[in-house]
C-alpha positions as CSV (number, residue, x, y, z in Angstrom):
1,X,-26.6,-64.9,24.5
2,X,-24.8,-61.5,23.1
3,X,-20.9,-61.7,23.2
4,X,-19.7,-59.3,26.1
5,X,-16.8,-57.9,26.9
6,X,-16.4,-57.4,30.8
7,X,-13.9,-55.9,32.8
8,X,-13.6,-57.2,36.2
9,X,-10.5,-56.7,37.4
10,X,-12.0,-53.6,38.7
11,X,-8.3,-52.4,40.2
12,X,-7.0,-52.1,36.2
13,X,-9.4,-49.2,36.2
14,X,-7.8,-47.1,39.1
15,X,-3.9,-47.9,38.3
16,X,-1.9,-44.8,36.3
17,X,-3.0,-42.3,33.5
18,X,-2.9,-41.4,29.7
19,X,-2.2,-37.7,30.9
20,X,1.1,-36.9,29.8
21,X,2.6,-35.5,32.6
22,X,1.8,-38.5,34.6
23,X,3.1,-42.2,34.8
24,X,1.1,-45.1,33.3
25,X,0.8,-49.2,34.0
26,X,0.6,-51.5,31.9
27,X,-2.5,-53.0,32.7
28,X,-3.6,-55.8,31.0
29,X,-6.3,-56.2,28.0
30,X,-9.5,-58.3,28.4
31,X,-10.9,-61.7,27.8
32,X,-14.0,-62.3,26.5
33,X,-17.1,-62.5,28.5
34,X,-19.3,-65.3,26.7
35,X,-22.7,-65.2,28.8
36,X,-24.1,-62.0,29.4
37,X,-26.2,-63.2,32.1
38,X,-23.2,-64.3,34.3
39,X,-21.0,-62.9,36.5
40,X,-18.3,-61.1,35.0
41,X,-14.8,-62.9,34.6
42,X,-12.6,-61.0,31.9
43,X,-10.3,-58.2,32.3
44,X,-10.3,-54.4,30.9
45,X,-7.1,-52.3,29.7
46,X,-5.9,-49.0,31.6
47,X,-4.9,-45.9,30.4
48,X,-7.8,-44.3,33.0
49,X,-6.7,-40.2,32.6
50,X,-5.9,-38.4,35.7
51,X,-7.7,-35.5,34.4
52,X,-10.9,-37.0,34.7
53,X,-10.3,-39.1,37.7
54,X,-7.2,-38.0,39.6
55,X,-7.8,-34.9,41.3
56,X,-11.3,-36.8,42.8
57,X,-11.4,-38.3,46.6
58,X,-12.4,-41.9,46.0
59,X,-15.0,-41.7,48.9
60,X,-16.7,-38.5,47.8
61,X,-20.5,-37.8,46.9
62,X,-18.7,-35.6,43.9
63,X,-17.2,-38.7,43.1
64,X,-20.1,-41.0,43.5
65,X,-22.7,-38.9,41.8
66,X,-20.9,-39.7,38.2
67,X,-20.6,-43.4,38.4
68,X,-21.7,-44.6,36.2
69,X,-22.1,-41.9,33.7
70,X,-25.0,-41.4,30.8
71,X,-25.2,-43.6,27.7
72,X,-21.7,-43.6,25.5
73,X,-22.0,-44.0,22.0
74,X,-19.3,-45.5,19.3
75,X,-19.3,-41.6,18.1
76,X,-18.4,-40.4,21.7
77,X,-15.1,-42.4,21.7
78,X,-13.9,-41.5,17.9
79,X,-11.2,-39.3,19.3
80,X,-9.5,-42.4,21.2
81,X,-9.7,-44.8,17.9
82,X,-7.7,-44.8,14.5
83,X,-7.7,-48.3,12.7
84,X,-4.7,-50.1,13.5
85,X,-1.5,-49.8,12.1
86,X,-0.6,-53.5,9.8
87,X,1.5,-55.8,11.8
88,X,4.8,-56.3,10.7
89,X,6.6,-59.5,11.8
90,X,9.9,-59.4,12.1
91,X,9.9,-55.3,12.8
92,X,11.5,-56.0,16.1
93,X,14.2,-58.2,17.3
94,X,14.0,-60.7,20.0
95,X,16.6,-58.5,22.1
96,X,14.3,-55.4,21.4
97,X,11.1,-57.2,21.8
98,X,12.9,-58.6,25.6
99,X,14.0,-54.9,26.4
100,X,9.9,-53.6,25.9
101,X,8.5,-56.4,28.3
102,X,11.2,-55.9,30.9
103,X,9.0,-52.5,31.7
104,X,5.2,-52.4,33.1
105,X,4.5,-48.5,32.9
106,X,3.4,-47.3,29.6
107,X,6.4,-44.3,30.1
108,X,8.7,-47.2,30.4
109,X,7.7,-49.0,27.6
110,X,7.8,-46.0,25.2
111,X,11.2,-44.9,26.5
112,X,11.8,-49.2,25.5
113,X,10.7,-48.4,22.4
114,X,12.2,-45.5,21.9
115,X,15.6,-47.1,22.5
116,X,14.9,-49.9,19.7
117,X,15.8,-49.5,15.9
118,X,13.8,-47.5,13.1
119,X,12.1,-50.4,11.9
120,X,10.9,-51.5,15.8
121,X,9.8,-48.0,16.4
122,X,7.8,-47.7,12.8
123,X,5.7,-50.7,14.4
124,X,5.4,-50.5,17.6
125,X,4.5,-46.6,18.3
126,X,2.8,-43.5,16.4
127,X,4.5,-40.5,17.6
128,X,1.8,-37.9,16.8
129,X,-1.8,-39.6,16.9
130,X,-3.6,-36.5,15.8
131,X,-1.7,-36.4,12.4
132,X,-1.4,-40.5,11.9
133,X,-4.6,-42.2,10.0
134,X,-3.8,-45.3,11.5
135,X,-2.3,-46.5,15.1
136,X,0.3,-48.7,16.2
137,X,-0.3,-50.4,19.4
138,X,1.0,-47.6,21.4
139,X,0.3,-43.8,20.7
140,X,3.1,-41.7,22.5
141,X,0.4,-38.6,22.0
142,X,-2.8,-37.9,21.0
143,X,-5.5,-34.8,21.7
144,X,-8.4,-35.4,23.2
145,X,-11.3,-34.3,24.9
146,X,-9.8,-34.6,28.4
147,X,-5.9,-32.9,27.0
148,X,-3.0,-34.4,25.4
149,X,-2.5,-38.2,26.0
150,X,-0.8,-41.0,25.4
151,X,-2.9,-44.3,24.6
152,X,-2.5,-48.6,24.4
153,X,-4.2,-49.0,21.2
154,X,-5.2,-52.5,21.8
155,X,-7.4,-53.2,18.8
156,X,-4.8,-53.1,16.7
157,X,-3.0,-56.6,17.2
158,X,-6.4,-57.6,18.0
159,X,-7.6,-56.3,14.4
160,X,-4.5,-57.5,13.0
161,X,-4.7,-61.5,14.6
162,X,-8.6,-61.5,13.9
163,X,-8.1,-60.3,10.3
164,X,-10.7,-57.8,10.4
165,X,-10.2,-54.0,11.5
166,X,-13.7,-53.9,12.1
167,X,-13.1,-56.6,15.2
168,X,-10.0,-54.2,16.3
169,X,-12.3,-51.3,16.3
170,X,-15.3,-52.6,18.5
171,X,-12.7,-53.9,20.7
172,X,-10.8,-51.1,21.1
173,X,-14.1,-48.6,21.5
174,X,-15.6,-51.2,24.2
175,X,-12.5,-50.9,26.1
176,X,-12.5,-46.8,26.2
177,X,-16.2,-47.1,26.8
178,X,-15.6,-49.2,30.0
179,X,-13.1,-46.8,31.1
180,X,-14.9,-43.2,29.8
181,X,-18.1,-44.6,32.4
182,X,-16.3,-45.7,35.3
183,X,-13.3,-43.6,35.4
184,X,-14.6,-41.3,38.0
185,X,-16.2,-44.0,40.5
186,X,-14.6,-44.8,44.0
187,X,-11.9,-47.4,43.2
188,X,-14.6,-49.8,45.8
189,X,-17.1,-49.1,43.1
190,X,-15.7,-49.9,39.4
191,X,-16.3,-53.9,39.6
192,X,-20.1,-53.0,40.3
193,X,-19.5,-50.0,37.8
194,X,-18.7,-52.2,34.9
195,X,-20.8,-54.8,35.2
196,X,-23.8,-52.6,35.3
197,X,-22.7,-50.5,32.1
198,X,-22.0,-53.5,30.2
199,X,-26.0,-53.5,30.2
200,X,-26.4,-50.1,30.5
201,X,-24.1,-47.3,29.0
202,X,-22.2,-49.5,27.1
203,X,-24.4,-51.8,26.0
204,X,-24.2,-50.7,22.2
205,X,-20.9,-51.2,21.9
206,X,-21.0,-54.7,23.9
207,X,-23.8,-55.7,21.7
208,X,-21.7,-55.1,18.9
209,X,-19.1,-57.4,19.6
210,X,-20.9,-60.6,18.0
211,X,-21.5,-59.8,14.8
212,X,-17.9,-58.0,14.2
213,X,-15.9,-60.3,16.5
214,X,-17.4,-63.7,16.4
215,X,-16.3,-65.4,19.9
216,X,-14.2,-68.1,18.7
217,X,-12.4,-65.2,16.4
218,X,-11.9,-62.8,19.3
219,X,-10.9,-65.2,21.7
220,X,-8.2,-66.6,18.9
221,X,-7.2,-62.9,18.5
222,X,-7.1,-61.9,22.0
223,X,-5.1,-65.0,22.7
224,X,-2.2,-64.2,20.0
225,X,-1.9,-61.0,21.3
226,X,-1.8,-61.6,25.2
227,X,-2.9,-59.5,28.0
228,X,-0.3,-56.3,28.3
229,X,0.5,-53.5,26.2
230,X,3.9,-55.0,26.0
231,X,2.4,-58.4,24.5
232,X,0.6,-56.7,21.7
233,X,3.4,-54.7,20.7
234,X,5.5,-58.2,20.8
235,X,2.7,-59.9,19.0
236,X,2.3,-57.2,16.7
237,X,6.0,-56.3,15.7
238,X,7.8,-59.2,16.7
């Protein structure tokens, strides 16, 4: 069976935004999904924008009719991927490291890491996304097609513990996939939503998770960098 990557924890999908006007959780990362012919069990990251999904009544045929969306290719999400930034051990202290995970929004955790020392911030955050070539684990702005947004980039501790960016990069694109499809379904609706496009929409990039991230090497990775944004960036810079 193909490697999946499921997200059924259907309620990470409808909590907060990237927009950066708005507040966003700290939702946790996925498992891996072993058997893609049974029922989903892993979990997907947040960062759903409130541009695309916010202003929509949940119950609404509007809302219905783009759930899930058409096909999305790896080119489609290229604006919310850079490779990851290299981890650096040590780059935060234990003290600074306590003071990120004491927060769950994504605000919080950049004004966390914000407050930390030169070296923890060089790690853990890339101010300006558009300019940077490669990503921390946390992007404080980036353009893309839906505005200006801040972003988890969880492939990069994932990249980083697996030892191959390639791994970090299907990761992170299978995560933004999940979310680009099933952003604008009714919150009762996103469990169903992403289940079906791990077939369907996002198939490709699910597919791809095999041969760049072997199971045994993803689920080591995904393991060493725990399930919140706040766990990567300890994982990655701590």
């Amino acid at each position: 069976m193909t490697t999946r990557l499921v997200a059924s924890l259907f309620a990470v999908l409808t909590l907060g935004s990237t927009v950066l006007v708005a507040c966003e959780d700290d939702s946790p990362a996925p498992a891996v999904k072993a058997d893609a012919g049974a029922s989903s069990s892993s979990s997907s990251s947040s960062s759903s924008s409130s541009s695309s999904s916010g202003g929509a009544d949940a119950g609404s045929d509007a809302a219905k009719s783009v759930c899930p969306v058409a096909p999305v290719s790896s080119k489609d999400l290229d604006p919310y991927y850079r490779p990851g930034a290299p981890a650096q051990a040590g780059a935060c202290t234990p003290a600074e490291i306590a003071s990120i995970r004491a927060v769950t929004s994504l605000t919080d955790v950049i004004d966390a890491i914000h407050a930390t020392s030169a070296a923890c911030q060089a790690c853990a955050i890339t101010e300006d996304g558009d300019a940077a070539t490669a990503w921390a684990p946390v992007v404080a702005k980036v353009t893309t097609p839906l505005g200006p947004q801040r972003r988890e980039n969880f492939g990069a501790c994932v990249g980083a513990k697996a030892g191959d960016a390639a791994c970090g990069e299907v990761y992170q694109k299978a995560l933004e996939c999940y979310r680009f499809a099933c952003d604008r379904c009714p919150a009762a609706d996103k469990a169903a939503c992403v289940t079906d496009v791990d077939q369907g929409a996002c198939s490709d990039l699910s597919d791809a998770l095999a041969p760049k991230c072997p199971s045994a090497t993803l689920k080591r990775a995904t393991g060493a960098c725990g399930t919140k944004i706040s766990d990567h960036v300890a994982a990655h810079c701590g």
